[in-house]
N, C-alpha and C positions, 0 to 999 in steps of 0.2 A: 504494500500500500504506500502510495508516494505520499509526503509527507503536508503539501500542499496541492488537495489535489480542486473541481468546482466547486464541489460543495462546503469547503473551508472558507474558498476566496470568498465566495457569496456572503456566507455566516460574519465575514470579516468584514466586508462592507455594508453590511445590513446596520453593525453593530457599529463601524466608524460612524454611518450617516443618524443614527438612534444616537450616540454620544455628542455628533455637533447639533444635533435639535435642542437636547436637552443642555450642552452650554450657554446655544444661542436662550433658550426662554431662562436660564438664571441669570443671565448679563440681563435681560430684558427686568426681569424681576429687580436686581440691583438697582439697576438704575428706578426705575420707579419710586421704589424706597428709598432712594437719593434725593429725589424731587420732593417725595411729598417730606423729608427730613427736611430739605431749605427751604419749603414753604412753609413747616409751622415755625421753625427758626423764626423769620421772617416775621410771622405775625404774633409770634410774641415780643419780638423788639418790638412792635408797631405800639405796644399793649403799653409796656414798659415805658416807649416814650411819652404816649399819651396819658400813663400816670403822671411822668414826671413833670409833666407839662404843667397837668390839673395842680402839682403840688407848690410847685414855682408859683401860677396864679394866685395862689391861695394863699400864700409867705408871703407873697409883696401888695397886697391888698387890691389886686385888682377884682378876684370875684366878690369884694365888700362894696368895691366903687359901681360894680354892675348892678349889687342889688339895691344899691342909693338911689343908681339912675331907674330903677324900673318900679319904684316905689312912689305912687300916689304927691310924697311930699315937697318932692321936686319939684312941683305945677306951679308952685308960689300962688295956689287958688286961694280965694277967698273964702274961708270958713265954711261953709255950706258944702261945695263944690267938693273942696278938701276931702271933707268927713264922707260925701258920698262916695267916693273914689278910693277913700281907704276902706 
């Protein structure tokens, strides 16, 4: 019996082309999971900055001066007006 004879070659390239399938869909797999790994990356800096944002607003008084400005007493209304409005 030779030692390579068709039916080895076949079983040999059956089992090459089944091994690059299955590389090709784990590279495929990796990468995916690469992606959605930078994108929650991503949107947790987003998070983060937008805490730090809100926290900065909030040490230097500007969400204080927001809510001066959207409060009723700012109108400089005339008594009545005022009191309705607050």
């Amino acid at each position: 019996m030779r030692l390579h004879d068709s039916w080895t070659e076949d079983m040999m390239c059956r089992r090459g082309r089944r091994l690059a399938r299955m590389r090709e869909a784990a590279f495929d797999d990796r990468a995916q999971a690469t992606l959605e790994y930078a994108l929650t990356v991503a949107a947790l800096m987003a998070v983060v900055a937008a805490l730090a944002l809100l926290w900065r607003a909030g040490e230097t008084g500007v969400l204080a001066r927001l809510v001066e400005d959207a409060c009723s007493h700012v109108l400089d209304g005339m008594g009545l007006l005022d009191i309705a409005l607050y």
